[in-house]
C-alpha positions as CSV (number, residue, x, y, z in Angstrom):
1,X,-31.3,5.6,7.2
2,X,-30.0,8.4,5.1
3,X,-28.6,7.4,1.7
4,X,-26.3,9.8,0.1
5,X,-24.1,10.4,-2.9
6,X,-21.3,12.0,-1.2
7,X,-19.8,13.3,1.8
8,X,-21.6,17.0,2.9
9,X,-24.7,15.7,0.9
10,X,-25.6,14.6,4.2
11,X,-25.4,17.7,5.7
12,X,-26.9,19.7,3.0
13,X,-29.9,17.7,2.1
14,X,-32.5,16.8,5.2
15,X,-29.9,17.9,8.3
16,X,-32.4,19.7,10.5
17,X,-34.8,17.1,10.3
18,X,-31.8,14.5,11.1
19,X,-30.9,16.8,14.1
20,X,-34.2,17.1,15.4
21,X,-35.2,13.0,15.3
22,X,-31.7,12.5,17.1
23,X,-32.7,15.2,19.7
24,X,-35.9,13.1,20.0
25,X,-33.9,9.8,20.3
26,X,-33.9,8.3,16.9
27,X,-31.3,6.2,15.4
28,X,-30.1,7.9,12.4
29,X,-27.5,6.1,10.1
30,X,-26.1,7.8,6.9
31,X,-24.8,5.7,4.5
32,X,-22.1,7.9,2.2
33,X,-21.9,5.9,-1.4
34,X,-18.3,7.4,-2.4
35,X,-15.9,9.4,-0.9
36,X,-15.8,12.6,-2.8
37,X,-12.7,11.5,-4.4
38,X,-12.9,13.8,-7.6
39,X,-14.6,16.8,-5.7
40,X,-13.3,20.1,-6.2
41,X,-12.5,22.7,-3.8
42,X,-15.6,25.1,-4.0
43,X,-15.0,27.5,-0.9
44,X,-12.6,30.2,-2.2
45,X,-11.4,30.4,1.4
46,X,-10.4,27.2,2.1
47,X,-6.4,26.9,2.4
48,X,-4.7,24.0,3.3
49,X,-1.0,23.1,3.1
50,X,0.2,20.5,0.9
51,X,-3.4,20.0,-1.5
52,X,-2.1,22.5,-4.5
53,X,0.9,20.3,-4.7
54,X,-0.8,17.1,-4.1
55,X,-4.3,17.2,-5.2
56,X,-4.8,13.3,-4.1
57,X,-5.0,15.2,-0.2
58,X,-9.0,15.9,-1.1
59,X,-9.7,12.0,0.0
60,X,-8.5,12.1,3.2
61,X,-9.4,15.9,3.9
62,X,-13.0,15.1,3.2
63,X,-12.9,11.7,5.5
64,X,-12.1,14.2,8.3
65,X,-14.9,16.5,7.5
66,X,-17.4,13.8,7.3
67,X,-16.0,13.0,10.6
68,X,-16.4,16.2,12.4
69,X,-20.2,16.9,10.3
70,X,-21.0,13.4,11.8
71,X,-20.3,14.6,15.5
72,X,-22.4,17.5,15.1
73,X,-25.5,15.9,13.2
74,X,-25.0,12.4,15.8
75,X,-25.3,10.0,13.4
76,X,-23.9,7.2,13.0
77,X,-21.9,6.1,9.5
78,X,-20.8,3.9,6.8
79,X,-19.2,4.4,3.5
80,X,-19.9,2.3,0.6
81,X,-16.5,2.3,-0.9
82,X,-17.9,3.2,-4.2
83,X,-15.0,6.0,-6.2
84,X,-16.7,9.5,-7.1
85,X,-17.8,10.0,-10.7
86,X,-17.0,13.2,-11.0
87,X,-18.9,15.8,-12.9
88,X,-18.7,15.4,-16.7
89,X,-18.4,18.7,-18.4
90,X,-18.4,19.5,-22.1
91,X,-20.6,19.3,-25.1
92,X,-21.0,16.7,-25.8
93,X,-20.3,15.3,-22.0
94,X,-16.9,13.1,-21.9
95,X,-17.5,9.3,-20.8
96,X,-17.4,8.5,-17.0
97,X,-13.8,7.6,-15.4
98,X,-13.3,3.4,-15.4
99,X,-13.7,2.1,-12.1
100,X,-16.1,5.3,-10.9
101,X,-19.7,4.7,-8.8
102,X,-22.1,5.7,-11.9
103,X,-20.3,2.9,-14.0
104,X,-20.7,0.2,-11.6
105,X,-23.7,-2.4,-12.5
106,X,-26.5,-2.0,-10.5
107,X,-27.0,-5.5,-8.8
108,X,-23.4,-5.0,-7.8
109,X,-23.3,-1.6,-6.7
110,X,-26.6,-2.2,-4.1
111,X,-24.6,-5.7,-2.8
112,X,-23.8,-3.7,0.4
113,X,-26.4,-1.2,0.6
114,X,-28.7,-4.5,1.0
115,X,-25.9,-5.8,3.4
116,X,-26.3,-2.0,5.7
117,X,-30.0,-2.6,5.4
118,X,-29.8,-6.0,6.6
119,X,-28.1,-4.8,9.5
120,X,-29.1,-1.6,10.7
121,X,-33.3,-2.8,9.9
122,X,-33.9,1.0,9.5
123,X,-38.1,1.9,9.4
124,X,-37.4,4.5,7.4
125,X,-34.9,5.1,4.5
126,X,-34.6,8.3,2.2
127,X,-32.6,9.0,-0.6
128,X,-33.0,11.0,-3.9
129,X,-35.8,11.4,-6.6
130,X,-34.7,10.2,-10.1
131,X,-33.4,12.6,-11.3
132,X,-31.0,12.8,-8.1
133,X,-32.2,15.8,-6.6
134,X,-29.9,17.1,-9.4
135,X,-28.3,15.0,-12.4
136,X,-25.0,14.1,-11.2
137,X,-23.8,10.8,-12.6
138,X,-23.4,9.5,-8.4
139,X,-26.8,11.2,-7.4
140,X,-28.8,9.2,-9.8
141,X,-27.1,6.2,-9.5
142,X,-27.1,6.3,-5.4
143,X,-31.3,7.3,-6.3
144,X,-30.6,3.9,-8.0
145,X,-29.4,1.6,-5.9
146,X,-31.5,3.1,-2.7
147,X,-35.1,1.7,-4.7
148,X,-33.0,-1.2,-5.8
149,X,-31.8,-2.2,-2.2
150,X,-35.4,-0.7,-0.5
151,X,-36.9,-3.3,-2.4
152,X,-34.1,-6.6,-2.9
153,X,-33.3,-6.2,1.0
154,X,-36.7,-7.4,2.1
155,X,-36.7,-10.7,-0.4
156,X,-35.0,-13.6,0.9
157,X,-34.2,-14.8,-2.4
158,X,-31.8,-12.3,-3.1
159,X,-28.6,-11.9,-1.6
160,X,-29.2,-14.4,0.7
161,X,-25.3,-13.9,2.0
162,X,-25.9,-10.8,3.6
163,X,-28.3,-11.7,6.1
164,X,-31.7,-11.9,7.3
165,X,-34.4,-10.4,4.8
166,X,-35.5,-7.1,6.3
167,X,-38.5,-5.2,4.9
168,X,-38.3,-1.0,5.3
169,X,-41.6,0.5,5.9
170,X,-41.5,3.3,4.2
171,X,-39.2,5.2,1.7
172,X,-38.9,9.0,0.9
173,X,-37.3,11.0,-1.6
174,X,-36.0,14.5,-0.2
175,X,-36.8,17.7,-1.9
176,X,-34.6,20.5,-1.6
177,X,-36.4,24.0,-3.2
178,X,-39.7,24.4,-4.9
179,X,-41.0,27.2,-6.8
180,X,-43.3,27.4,-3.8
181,X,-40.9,27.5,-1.4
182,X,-38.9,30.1,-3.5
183,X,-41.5,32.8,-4.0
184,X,-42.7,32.7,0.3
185,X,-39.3,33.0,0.9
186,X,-40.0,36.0,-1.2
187,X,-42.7,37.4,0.1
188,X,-41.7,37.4,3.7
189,X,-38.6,39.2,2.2
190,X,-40.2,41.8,0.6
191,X,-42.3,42.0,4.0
192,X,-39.2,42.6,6.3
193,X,-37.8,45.2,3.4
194,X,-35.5,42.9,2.3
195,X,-34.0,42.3,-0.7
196,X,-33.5,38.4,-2.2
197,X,-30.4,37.2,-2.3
198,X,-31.9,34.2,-4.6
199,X,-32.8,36.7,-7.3
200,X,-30.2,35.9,-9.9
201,X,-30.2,31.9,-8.7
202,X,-33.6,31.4,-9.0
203,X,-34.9,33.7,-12.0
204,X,-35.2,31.4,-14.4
205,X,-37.2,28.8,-12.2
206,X,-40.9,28.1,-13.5
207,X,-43.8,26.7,-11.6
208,X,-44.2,22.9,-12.6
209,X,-47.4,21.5,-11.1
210,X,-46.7,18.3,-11.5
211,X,-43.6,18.9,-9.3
212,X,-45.2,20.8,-7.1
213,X,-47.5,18.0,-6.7
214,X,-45.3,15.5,-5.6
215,X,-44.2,16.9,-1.9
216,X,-46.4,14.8,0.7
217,X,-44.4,15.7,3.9
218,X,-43.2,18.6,5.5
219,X,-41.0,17.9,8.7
220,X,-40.9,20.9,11.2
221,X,-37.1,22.1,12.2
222,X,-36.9,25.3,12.1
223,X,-35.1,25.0,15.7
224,X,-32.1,22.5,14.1
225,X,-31.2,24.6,11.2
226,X,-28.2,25.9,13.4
227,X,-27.2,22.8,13.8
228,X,-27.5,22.2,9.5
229,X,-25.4,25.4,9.2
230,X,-22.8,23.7,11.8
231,X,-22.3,20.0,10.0
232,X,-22.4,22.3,6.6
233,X,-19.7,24.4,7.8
234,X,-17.3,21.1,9.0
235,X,-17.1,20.3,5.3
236,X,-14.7,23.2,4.6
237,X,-13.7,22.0,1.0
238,X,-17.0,22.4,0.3
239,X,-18.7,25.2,2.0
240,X,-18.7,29.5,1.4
241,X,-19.3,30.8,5.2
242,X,-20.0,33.8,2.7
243,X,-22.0,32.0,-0.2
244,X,-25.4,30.4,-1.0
245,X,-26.0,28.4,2.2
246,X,-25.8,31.6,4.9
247,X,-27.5,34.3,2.6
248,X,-30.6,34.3,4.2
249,X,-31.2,35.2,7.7
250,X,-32.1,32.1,10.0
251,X,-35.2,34.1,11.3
252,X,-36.5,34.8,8.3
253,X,-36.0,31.2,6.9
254,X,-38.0,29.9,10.3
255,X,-40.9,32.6,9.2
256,X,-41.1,31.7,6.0
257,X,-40.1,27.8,5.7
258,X,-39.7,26.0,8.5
259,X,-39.6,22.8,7.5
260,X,-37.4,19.5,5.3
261,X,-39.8,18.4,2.8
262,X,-39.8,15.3,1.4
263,X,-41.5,12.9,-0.8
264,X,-43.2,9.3,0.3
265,X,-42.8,6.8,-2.6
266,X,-43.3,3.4,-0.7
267,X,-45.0,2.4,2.2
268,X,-46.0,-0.4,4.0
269,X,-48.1,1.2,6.7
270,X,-51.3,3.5,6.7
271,X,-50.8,6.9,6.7
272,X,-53.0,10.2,5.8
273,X,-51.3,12.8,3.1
274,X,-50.1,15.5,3.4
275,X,-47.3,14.2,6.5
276,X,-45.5,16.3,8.8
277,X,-43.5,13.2,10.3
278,X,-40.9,10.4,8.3
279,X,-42.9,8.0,11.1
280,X,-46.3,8.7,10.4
281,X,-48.0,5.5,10.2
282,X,-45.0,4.2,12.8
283,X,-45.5,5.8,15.9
């Protein structure tokens, strides 16, 4: 089980790895907190009749996309029903919108999280580190209510209305880029004569050991991330065909990183660090 912020979280954040354990038979749920509902429209060549003159459209567009990025990934879903927090902006940062995901309290906003949990009796769940992979109000809170639920789902004390206690076996926070993986993407670059088209992105990233420190498993998919471009691409409001995502050749990325990495923080089986499996320990 997948826990994610929004819709195309899902798809940018651990989709190889999900298209290669549902090549190998796994049942992979996502779980989408809120639906997007204050996202803005980010590819410049996105064009869609009706949304200039009714903004509201954006809810419903980005239902369909999850739709379509769910066929191609072959998950299954379920949305929390949480509203989008937006993205504060300003100095200092205006208060969060009534009613949004980041405001809701915590017991209450992991109520059905526990109740998915419950249900699906997942193995494995991942979701974001603390800071939320990056600090967006729904990122850390859905980092929030995935340890909260990880842990309240199992206890049969709590929320005993949502069904029979069910105790995950392990939990993992996904990491995105590291200064490690930054500077061998660099050097295979600079190998094949090419220049980096992460120069200006990433010139102000600093090695943090401590960071560094923290990756424990590295999940080999090099041969899904065709499949990652495809669910990206289905969320259209979202996506650049001619930005970040696509700038670096898929051969290249296969040479030089050919994995999801991720970090174990819980576990309730024995397993030997450093991973290259979410089952390790499971199998």
């Amino acid at each position: 089980m997948h826990v994610h912020a929004h819709p195309d979280d899902e798809s940018s954040k651990g989709a190889a790895s999900t298209a290669r354990y549902v090549a190998e038979g796994v049942d992979v749920h996502v779980v989408t907190c809120t639906g997007g509902e204050r996202g803005s429209v980010l590819n410049p060549s996105f064009d869609h009749p009706g949304i200039v003159e009714n903004p509201e459209l954006i809810t419903e567009i980005r239902r369909e996309e999850m739709n379509r990025a769910r066929e191609i990934l072959g998950v299954t879903q379920d949305w929390l029903g949480w509203v989008d927090s937006g993205w504060p902006e300003g100095d200092p940062k205006p208060p969060l919108p009534q009613g949004c995901f980041g405001l809701v309290p915590l017991e209450e906003a992991a109520a059905p999280l526990v109740r998915l949990i419950r249900e699906q009796r997942p193995h494995v769940l991942t979701t974001y580190d603390e800071n939320g992979g990056y600090p967006h109000p729904d990122h850390i809170k859905c980092h929030e209510i995935s340890v909260y639920a990880y842990e309240a789902a199992a206890d049969p004390e709590r929320y005993p209305e949502l069904g029979e206690p069910w105790q995950v076996a392990k939990l993992y926070y996904h990491h995105g880029w590291s200064y490690a993986r930054i500077q061998r993407i660099k050097e295979v670059l600079e190998q094949h004569g090419i220049e980096s088209p992460y120069v200006e992105r990433f010139e102000d990233w600093k090695l943090d050991p401590e960071r560094e420190k923290r990756l424990t498993t590295r999940v080999e998919c090099g041969d899904y991330f065709e499949v990652r471009d495809q669910a990206l691409l289905a969320h259209a409001t979202q996506i650049d065909p001619d930005g970040f995502w696509f700038a670096l050749p898929r051969d290249i990325e296969r040479e030089a990183w050919p994995t999801e990495d991720f970090e174990l923080v819980r576990s309730t089986v024995e397993t030997t660090l450093p991973e290259d499996d979410l089952f390790a320990g499971l199998r």
